[in-house]
C-alpha positions, 0 to 999 in steps of 0.5 A: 382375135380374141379380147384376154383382159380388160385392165384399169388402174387408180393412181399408185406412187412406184419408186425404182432406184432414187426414181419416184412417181405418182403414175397411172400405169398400173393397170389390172385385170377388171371382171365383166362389163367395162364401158369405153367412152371416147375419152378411154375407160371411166375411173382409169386413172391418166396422170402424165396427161402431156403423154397420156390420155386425149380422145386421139389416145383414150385406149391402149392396146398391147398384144397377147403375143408380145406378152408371151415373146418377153416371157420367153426372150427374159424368162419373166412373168408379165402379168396382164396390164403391166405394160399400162395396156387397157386391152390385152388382145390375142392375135392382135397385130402388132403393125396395124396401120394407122386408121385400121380398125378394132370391132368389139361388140359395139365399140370401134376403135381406130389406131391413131399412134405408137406407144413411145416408152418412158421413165415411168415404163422402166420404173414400173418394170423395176428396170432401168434399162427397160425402155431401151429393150422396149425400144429394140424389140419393136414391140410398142403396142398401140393406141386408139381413138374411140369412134363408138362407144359401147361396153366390153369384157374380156373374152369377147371376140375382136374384129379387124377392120383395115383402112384403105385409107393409109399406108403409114404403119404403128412400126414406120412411126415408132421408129421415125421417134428415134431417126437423127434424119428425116425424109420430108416426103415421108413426113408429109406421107405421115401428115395424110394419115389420122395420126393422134394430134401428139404426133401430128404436132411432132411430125409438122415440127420436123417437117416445119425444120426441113423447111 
């Protein structure tokens, strides 16, 4: 795998339709070194901290290859970072399992949770129903935790390090997002996982509602 770009953003205020919002999600490509802490990148801007952000999701990923299937399915430029990914990776899979690994120099990143879409995704795409196409595609990229810091640049090489630790994938929990039902033993198969503490907390609220 190969790391494309490297993309932060400032606070910007976006507006589609009579929707307006001050958001984080305007990431762009950065030139040469960018240090990742555990709490993301340094002067990356989080507003929807609820969402957003946390040292279980300080670094957002989305593949390369998932790039070039939106431009083909809608025949649309998408310049790297419009996604609000702080990695744009080559190769990168896109049902990694959560406690799988990413090796960039120094720096390990470990997934920990899907990207749910939102208003703020539809807004930025400058359409409204973008975040039910996100949602069909299957597509959601993938958040990490930080368990080493180091300092990165796009062109590095990245290495998969997968954990024998879970069997619960990025895809199994974005579509566990959007069932009516849910199967208990497989809520608590998703509990033994290292899930960020979002969706942790979500997950033991359905299974405390089976109870």
């Amino acid at each position: 795998m190969r790391l494309e770009s490297v993309n932060v953003a400032r606070a910007e205020t976006i507006a589609h339709g009579n929707k307006s919002m001050e958001t984080g999600i305007c990431k762009r490509p950065v030139e040469g070194s960018v240090l990742v802490t555990e709490a993301g990148i340094p002067g990356d801007a989080i507003i929807a901290t609820r969402h957003h952000g946390g040292p279980d999701q300080a670094v957002y990923a989305y593949s390369a290859d998932d790039y070039d299937w939106w431009a083909e399915t809608t025949g649309r430029d998408y310049p790297a970072g419009i996604f609000g990914e702080n990695l744009t990776i080559r190769d990168l899979p896109g049902d990694l399992r959560i406690g799988d690994r990413l090796l960039i120099g120094a720096v390990v990143l470990e997934a920990t949770a899907p990207r749910i879409p939102c208003d703020t995704l539809s807004t930025r795409m400058q359409d409204k129903g973008f975040g039910m196409a996100f949602r069909r595609a299957e597509r959601p990229g993938i958040y990490f935790r930080v368990l080493n810091e180091g300092e990165i640049r796009a062109g590095d090489t990245v290495t998969l390090v997968e954990s024998d630790s879970s069997d619960v994938t990025i895809l199994d929990l974005f579509r566990h997002k959007y069932r009516l039902r849910h199967d208990p033993e497989e809520l608590r198969r998703y509990l033994d996982a290292p899930l960020a503490s979002r969706l942790r907390a979500e997950v033991e609220a359905d299974l405390a509602a089976l109870q």
